[in-house]
C-alpha positions in Angstrom: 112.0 139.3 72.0 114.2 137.3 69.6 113.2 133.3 69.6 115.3 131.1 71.6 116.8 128.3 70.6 118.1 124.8 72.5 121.5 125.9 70.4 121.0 129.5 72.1 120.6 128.9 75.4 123.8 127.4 75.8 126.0 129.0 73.5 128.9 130.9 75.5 132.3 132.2 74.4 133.9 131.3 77.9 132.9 128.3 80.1 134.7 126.7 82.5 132.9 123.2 82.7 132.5 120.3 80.0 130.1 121.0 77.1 126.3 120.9 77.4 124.9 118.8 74.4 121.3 117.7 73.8 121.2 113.8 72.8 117.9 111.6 71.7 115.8 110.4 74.7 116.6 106.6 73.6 120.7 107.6 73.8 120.0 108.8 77.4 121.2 104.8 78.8 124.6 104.9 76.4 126.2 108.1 78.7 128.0 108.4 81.7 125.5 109.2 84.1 125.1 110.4 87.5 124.4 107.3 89.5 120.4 106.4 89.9 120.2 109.0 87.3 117.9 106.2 85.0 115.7 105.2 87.7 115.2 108.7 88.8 114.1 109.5 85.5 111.9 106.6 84.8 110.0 108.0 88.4 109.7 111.8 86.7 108.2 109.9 83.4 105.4 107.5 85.6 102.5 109.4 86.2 101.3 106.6 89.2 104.8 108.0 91.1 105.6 111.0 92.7 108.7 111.1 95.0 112.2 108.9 94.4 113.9 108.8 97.9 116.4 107.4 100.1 115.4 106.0 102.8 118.2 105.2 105.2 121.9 103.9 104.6 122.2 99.8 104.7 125.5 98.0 104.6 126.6 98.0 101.3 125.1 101.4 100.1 121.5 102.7 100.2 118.4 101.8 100.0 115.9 103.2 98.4 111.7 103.6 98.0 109.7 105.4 94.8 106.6 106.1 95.7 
């Protein structure tokens, strides 16, 4: 088996979609995100959490619990 690569993986000569690009953990907060995408991720990252959920819709959007 020939090693793989994060270059690789993704290499394609059609695609469809935008780009896939890997970027420096600490560059993570400058992109265009999906929304909660930080806090989900700061959940995957604490070892003292293990589910990011939401709860129930409120009034002005959702509310949500990490436990």
């Amino acid at each position: 088996m020939e090693n793989v690569t994060a270059n690789s993986i993704y290499k394609s000569q059609l695609f469809r979609f935008e780009e896939v690009s890997w970027v420096q953990k600490d560059q993570i907060p400058n992109l265009d995100l999906a929304y909660d995408m930080l806090p989900l991720m700061e959940m995957m990252e604490a070892p003292d959490k293990s589910e990011f959920f939401y709860r129930h819709r409120t009034e002005d959007g959702w509310e949500k619990e990490i436990f």
